[in-house]
Chimera marker file (.cmm) of the C-alpha trace (Angstrom):
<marker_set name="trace">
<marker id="1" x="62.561" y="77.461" z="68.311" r="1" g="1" b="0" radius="0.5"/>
<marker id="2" x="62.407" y="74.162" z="69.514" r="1" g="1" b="0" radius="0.5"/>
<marker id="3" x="59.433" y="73.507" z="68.947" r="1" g="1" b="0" radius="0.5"/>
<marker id="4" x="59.792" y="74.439" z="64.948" r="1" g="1" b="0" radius="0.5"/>
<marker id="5" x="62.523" y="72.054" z="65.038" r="1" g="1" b="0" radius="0.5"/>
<marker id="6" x="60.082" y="69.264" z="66.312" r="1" g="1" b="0" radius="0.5"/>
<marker id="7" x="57.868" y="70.182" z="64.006" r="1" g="1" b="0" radius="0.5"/>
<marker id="8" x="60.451" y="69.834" z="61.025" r="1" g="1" b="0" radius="0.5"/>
<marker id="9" x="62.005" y="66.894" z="62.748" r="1" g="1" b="0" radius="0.5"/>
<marker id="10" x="58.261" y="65.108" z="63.028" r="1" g="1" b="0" radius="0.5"/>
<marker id="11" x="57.376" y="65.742" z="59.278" r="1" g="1" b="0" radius="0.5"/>
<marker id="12" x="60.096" y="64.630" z="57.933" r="1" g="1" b="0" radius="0.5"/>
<marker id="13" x="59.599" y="61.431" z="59.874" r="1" g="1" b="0" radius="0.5"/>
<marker id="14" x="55.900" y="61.350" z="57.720" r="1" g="1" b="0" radius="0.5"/>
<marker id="15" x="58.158" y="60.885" z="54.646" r="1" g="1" b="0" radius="0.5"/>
<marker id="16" x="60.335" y="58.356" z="56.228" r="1" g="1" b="0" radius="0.5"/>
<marker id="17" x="63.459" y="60.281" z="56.750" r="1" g="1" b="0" radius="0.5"/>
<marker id="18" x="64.836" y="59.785" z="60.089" r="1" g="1" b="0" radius="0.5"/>
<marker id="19" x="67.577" y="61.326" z="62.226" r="1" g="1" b="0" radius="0.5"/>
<marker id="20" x="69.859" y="60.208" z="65.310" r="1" g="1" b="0" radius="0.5"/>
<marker id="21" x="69.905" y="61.834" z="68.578" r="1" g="1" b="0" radius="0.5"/>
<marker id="22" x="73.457" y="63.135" z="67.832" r="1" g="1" b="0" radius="0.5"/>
<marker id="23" x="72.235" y="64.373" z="64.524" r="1" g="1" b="0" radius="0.5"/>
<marker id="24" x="69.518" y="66.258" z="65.915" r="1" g="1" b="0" radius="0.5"/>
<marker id="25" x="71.822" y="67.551" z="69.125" r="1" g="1" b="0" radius="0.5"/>
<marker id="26" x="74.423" y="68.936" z="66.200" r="1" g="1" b="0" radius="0.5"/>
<marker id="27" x="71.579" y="70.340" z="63.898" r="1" g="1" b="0" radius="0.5"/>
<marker id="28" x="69.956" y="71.955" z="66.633" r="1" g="1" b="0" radius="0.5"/>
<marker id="29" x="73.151" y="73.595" z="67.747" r="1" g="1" b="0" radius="0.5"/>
<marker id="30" x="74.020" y="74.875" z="64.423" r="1" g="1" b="0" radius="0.5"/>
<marker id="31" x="71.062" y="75.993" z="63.878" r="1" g="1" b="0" radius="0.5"/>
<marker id="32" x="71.430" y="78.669" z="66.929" r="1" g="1" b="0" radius="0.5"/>
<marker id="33" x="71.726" y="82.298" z="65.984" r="1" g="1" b="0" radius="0.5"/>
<marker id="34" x="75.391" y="83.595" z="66.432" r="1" g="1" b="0" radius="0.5"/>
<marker id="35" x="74.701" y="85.531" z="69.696" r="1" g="1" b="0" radius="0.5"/>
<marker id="36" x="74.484" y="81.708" z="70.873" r="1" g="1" b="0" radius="0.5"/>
<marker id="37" x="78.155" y="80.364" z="69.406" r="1" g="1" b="0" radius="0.5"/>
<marker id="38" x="80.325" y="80.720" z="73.081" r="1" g="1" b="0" radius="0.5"/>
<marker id="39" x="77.600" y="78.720" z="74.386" r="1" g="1" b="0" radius="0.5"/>
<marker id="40" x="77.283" y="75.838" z="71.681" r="1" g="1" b="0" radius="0.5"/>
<marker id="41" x="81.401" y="75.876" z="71.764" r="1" g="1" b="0" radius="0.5"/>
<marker id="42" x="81.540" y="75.507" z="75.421" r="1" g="1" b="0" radius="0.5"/>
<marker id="43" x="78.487" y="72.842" z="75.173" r="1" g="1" b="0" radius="0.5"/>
<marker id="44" x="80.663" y="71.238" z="72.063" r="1" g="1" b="0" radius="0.5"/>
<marker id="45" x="83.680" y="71.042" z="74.337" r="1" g="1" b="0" radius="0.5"/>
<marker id="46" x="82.162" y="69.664" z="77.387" r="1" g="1" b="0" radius="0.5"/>
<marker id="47" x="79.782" y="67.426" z="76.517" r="1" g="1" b="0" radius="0.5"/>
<marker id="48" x="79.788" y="64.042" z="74.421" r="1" g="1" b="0" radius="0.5"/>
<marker id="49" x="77.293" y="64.324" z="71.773" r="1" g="1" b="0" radius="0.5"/>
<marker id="50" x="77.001" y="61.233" z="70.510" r="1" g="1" b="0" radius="0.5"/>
<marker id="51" x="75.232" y="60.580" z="73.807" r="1" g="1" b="0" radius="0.5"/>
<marker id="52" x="73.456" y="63.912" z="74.889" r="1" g="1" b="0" radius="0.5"/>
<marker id="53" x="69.920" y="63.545" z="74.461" r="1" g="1" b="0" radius="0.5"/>
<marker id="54" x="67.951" y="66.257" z="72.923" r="1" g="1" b="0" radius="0.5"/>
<marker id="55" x="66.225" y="67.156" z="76.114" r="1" g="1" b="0" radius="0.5"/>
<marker id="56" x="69.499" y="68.116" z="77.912" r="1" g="1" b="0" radius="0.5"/>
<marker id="57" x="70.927" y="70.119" z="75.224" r="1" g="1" b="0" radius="0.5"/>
<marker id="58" x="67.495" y="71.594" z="75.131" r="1" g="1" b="0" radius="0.5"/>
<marker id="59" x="67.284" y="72.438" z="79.226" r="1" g="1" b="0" radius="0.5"/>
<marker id="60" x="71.516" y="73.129" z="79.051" r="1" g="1" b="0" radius="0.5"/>
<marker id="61" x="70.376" y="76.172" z="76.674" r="1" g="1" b="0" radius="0.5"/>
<marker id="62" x="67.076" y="77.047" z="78.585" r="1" g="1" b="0" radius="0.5"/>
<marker id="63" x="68.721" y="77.770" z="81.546" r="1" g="1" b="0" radius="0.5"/>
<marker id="64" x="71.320" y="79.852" z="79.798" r="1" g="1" b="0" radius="0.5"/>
<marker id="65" x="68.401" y="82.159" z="78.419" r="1" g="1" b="0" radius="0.5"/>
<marker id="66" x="67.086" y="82.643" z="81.550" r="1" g="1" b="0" radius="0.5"/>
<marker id="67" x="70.270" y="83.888" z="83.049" r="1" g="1" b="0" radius="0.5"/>
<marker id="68" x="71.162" y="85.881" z="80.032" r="1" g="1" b="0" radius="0.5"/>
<marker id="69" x="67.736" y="87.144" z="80.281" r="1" g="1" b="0" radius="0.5"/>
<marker id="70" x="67.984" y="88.020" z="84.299" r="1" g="1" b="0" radius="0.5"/>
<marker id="71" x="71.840" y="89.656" z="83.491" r="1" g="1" b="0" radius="0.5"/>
<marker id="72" x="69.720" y="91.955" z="81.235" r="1" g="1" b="0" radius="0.5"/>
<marker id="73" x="67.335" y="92.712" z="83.543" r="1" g="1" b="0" radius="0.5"/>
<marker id="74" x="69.638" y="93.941" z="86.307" r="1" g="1" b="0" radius="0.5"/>
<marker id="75" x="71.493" y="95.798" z="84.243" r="1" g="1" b="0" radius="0.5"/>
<marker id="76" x="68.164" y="97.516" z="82.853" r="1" g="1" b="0" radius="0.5"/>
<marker id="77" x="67.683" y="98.254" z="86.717" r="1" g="1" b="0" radius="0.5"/>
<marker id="78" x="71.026" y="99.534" z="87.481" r="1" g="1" b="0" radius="0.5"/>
<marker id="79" x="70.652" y="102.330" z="84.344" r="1" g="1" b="0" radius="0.5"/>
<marker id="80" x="67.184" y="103.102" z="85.767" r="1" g="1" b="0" radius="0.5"/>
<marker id="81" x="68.947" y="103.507" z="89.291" r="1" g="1" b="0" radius="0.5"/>
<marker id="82" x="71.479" y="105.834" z="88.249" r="1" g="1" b="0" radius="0.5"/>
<marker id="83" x="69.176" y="107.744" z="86.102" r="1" g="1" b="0" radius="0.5"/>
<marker id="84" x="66.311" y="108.298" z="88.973" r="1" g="1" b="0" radius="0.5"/>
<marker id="85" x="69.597" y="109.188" z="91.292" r="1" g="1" b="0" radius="0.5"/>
<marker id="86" x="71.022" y="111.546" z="88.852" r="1" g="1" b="0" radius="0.5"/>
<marker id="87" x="67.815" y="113.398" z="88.698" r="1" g="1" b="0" radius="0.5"/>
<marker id="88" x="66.742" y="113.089" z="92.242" r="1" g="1" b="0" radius="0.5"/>
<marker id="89" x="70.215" y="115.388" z="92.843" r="1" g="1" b="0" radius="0.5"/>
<marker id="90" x="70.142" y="117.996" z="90.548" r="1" g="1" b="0" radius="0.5"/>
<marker id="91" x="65.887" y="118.233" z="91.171" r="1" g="1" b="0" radius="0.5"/>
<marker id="92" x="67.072" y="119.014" z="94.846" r="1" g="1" b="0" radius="0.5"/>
<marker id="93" x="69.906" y="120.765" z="94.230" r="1" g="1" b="0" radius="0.5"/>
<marker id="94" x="67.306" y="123.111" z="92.107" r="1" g="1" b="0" radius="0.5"/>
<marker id="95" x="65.186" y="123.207" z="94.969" r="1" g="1" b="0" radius="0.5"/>
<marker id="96" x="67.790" y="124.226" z="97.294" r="1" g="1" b="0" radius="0.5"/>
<marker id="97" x="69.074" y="127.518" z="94.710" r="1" g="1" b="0" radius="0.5"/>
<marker id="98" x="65.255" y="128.411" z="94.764" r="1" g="1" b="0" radius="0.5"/>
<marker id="99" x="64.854" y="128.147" z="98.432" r="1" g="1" b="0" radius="0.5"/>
<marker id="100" x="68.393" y="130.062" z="98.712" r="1" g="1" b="0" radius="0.5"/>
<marker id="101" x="67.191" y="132.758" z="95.819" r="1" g="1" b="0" radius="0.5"/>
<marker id="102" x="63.597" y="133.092" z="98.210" r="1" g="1" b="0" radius="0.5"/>
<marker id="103" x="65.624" y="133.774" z="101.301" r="1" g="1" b="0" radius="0.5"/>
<marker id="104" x="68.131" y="136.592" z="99.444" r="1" g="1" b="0" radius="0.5"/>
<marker id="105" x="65.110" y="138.373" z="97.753" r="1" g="1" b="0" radius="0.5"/>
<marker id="106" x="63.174" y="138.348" z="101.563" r="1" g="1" b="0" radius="0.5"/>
<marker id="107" x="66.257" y="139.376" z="103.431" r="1" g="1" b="0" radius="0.5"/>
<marker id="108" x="67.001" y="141.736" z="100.445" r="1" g="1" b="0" radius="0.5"/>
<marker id="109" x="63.251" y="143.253" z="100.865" r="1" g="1" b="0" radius="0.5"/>
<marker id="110" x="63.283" y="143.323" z="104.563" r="1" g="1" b="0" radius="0.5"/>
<marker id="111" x="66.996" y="145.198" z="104.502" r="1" g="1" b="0" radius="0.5"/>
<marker id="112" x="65.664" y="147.956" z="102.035" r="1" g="1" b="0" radius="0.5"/>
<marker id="113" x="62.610" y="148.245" z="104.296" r="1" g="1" b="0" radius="0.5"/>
<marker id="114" x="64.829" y="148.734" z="107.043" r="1" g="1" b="0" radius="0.5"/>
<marker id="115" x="66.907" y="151.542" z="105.479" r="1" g="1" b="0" radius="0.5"/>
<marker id="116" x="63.543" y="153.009" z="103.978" r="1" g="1" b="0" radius="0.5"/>
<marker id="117" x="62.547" y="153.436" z="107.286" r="1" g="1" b="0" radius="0.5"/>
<marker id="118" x="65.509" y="154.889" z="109.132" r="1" g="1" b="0" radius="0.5"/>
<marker id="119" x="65.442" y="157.501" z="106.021" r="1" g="1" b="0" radius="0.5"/>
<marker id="120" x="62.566" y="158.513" z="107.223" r="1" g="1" b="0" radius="0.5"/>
<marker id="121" x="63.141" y="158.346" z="110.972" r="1" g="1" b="0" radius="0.5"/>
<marker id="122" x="66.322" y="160.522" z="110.555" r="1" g="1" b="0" radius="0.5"/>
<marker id="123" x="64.536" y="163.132" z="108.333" r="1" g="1" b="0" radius="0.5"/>
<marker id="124" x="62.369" y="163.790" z="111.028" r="1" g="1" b="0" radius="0.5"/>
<marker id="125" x="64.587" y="164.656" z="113.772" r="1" g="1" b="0" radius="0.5"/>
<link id1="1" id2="2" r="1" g="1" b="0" radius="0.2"/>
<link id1="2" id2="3" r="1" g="1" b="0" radius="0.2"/>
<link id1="3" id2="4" r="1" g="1" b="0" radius="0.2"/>
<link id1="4" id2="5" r="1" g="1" b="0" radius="0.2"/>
<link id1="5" id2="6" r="1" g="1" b="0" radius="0.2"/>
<link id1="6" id2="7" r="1" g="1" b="0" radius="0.2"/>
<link id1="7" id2="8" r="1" g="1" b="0" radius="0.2"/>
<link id1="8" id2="9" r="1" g="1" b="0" radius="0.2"/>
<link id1="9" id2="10" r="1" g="1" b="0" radius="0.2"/>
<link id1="10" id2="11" r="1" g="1" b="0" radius="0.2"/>
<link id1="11" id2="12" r="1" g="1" b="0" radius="0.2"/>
<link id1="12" id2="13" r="1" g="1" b="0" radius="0.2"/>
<link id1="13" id2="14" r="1" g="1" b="0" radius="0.2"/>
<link id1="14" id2="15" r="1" g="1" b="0" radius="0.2"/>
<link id1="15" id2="16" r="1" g="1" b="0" radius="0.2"/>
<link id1="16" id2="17" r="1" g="1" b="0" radius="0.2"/>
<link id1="17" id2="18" r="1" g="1" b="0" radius="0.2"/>
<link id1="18" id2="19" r="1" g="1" b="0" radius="0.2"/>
<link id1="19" id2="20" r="1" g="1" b="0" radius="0.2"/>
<link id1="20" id2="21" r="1" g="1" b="0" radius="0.2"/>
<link id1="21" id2="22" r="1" g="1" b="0" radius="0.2"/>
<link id1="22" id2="23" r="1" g="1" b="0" radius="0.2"/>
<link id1="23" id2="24" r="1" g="1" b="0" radius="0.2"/>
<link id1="24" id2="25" r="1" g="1" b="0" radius="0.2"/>
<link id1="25" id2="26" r="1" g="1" b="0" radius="0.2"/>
<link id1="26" id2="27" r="1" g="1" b="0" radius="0.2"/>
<link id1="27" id2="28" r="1" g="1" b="0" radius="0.2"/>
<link id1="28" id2="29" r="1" g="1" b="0" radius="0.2"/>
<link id1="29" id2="30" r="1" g="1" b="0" radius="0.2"/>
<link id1="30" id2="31" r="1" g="1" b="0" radius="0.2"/>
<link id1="31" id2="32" r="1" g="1" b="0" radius="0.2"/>
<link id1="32" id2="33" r="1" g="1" b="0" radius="0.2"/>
<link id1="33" id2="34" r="1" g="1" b="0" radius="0.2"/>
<link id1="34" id2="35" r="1" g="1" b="0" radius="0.2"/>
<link id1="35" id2="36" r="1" g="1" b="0" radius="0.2"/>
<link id1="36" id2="37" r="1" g="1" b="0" radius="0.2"/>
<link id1="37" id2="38" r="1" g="1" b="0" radius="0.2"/>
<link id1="38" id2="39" r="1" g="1" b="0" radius="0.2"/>
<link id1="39" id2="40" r="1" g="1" b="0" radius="0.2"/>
<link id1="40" id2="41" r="1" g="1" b="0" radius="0.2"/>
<link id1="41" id2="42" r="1" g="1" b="0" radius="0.2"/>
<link id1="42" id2="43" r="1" g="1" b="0" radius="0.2"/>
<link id1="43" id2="44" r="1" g="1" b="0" radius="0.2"/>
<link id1="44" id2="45" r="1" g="1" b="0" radius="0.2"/>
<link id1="45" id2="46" r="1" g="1" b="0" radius="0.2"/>
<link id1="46" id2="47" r="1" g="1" b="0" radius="0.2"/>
<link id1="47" id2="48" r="1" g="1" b="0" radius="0.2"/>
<link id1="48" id2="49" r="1" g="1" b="0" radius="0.2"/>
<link id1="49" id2="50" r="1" g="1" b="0" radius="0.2"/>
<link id1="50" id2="51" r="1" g="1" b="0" radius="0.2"/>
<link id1="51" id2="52" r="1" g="1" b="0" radius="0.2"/>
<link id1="52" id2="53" r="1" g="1" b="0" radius="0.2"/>
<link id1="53" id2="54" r="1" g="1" b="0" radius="0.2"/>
<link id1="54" id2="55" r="1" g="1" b="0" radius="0.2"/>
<link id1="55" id2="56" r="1" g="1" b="0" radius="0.2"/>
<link id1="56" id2="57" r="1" g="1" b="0" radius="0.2"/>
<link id1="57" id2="58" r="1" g="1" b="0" radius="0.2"/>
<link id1="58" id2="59" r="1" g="1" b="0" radius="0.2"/>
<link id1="59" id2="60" r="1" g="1" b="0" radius="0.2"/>
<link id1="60" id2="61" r="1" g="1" b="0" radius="0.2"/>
<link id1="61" id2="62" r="1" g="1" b="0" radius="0.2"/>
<link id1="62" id2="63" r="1" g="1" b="0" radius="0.2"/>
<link id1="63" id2="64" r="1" g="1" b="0" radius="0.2"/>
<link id1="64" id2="65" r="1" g="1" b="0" radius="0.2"/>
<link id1="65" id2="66" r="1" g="1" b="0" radius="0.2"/>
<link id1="66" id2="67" r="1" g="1" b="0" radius="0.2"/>
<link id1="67" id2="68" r="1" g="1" b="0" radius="0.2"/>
<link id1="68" id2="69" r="1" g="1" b="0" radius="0.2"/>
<link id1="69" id2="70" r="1" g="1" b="0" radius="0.2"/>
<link id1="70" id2="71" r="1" g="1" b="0" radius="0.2"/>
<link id1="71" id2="72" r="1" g="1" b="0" radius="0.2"/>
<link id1="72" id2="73" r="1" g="1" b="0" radius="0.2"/>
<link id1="73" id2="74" r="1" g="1" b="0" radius="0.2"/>
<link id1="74" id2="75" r="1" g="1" b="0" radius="0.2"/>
<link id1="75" id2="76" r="1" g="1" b="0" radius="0.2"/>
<link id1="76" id2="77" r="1" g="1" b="0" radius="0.2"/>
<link id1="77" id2="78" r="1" g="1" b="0" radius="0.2"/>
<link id1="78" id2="79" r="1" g="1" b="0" radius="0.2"/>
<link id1="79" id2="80" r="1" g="1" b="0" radius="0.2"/>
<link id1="80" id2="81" r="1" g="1" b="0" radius="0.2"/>
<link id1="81" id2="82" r="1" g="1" b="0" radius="0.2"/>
<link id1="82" id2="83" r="1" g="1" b="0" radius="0.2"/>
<link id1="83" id2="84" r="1" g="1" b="0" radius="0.2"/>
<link id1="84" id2="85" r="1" g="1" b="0" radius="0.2"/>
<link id1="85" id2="86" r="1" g="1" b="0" radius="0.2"/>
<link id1="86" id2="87" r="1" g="1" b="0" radius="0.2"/>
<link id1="87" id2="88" r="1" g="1" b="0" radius="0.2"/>
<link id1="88" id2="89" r="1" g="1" b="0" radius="0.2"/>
<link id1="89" id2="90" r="1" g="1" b="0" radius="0.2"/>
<link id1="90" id2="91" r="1" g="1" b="0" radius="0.2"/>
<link id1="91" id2="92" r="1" g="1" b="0" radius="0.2"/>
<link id1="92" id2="93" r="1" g="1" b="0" radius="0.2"/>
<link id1="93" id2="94" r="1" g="1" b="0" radius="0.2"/>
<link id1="94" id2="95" r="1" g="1" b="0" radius="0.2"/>
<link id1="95" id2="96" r="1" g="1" b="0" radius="0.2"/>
<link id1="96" id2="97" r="1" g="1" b="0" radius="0.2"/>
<link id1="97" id2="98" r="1" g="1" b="0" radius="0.2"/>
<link id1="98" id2="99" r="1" g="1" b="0" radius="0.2"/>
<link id1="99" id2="100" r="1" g="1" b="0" radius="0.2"/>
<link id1="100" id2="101" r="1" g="1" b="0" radius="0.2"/>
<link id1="101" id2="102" r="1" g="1" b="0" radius="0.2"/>
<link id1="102" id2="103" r="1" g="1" b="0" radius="0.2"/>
<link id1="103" id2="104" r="1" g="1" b="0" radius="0.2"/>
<link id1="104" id2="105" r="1" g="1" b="0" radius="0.2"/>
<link id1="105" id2="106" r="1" g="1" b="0" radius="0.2"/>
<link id1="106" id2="107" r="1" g="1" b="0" radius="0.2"/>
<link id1="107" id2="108" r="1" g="1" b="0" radius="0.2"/>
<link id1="108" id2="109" r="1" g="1" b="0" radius="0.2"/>
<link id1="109" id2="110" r="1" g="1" b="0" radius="0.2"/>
<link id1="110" id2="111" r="1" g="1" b="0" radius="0.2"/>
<link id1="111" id2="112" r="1" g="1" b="0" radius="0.2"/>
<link id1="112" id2="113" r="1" g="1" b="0" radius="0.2"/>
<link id1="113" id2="114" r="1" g="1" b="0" radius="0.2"/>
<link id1="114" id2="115" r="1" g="1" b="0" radius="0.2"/>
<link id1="115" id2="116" r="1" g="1" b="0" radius="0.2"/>
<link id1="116" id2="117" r="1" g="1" b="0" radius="0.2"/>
<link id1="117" id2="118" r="1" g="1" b="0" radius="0.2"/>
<link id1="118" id2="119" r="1" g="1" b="0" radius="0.2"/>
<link id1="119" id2="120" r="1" g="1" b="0" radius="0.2"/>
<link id1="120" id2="121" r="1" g="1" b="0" radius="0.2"/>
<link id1="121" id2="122" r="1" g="1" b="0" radius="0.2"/>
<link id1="122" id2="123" r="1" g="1" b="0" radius="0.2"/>
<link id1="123" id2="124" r="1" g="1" b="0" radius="0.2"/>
<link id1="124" id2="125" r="1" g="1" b="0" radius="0.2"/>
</marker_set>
């Protein structure tokens, strides 16, 4: 964006039309979409700009992306966290009832095996 403002600000210097620093510091900052307005208010309050040069305001909001951008980020991370946990325990809690299920059918078999066999050992004597 900033460089689209040079841009502007440089061709309308071609036709002779020139701007202060302050007016380019306030056209800049009203020129920032409304996402941006606590940080051009707090920037508005703080700072004098009839003397901020362009480069500051420019490196002030720069460094404001890049820690909105990193805030993002880690909470991207933390929702991918708590997904991956969330399936981690019910994909093991899934694999423990099968494992569980495997054991009650082999016990199951064995103990019907058992009786099938003392059946037939009984019948005998």
């Amino acid at each position: 964006m900033f460089s689209r403002f040079t841009n502007i600000i440089n061709a309308l210097q071609a036709l002779v039309k020139t701007y202060s620093n302050s007016e380019m510091v306030r056209k800049f900052l009203r020129c920032l979409p409304k996402s941006w307005m606590p940080k051009v208010t707090a920037i508005e309050e703080a700072k004098n700009l009839n003397i901020l040069p362009l480069e500051d305001l420019l490196g002030s909001l720069m460094t404001h992306e890049l820690s909105m951008q990193k805030k993002d980020d880690d909470e991207e991370k933390e929702k991918r966290k708590k997904k991956i946990v969330a399936l981690k325990s019910s994909s093991i809690e899934d694999s423990e009832d099968n494992d569980d299920n495997e054991e009650l059918a082999l016990i199951t078999g064995k103990f019907k095996k058992f009786l099938a066999s003392k059946k037939t050992f009984g019948g005998n004597q």
